[in-house]
C-alpha positions, 0 to 999 in steps of 0.5 A: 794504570797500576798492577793492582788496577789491572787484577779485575780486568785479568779476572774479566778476561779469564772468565771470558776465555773460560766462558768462551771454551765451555761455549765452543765445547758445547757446540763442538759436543767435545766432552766434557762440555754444558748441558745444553739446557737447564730447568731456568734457560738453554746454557747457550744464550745464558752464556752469550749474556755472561759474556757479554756482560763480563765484557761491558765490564772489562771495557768500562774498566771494573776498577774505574767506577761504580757501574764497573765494579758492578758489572764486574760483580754481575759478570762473577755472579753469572759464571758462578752458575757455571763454575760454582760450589755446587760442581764440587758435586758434579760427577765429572768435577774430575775432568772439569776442576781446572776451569771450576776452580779457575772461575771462582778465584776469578769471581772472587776477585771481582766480588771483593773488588766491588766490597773493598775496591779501595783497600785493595788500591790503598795495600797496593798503594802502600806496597809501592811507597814502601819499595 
């Protein structure tokens, strides 16, 4: 497996962990953690899906396939939920902005990877011709 194939599964990984410490902070009530619940659903449940679903994704491989990729896709949008824009206006974005910021640039990754899977193989795939 190439690096470059191996950067969504990197990205699945680092929401899973990210995913897994907000879980283990919420049932520990170590600040800062989750509301318990939200308007939607309990964050509990929400993120024992997230997880699972960022898992499916990383062992089908996110780069492998279509169902992968969106997987993959999915995984990002769900822990968009939890790390997304709208925690900029959280008033406890200063003790969280590590793992806000490290969520979206995991999400991102796993959001171009299904728009433009194939010219991140091919810029990797020119890269290594070159050297």
């Amino acid at each position: 497996m190439h690096t470059v194939d191996r950067i969504p599964s990197a990205a699945l990984a680092s929401l899973i962990i990210l995913q897994s410490v907000m879980l283990s902070a919420l049932y520990a009530g170590v600040p800062p953690h989750p509301p318990e619940a939200i308007p939607l659903f309990g964050i509990a449940p929400f993120l024992g899906v997230a997880l699972s679903v960022a898992t499916a994704a990383l062992i089908i491989g996110p780069g492998a396939s279509r169902t992968g990729r969106w997987l993959g896709c999915l995984a990002a949008l769900m822990a968009l939920l939890s790390f997304g824009p709208q925690k900029y206006l959280d008033p406890q974005f200063a003790l969280i902005w590590p793992a806000v910021l490290g969520g979206q640039i995991a999400s991102l990754i796993l959001i171009a990877n299904l728009v433009v899977p194939g010219r991140l193989r091919l810029a990797a795939a020119d890269k290594g011709a070159g050297s």
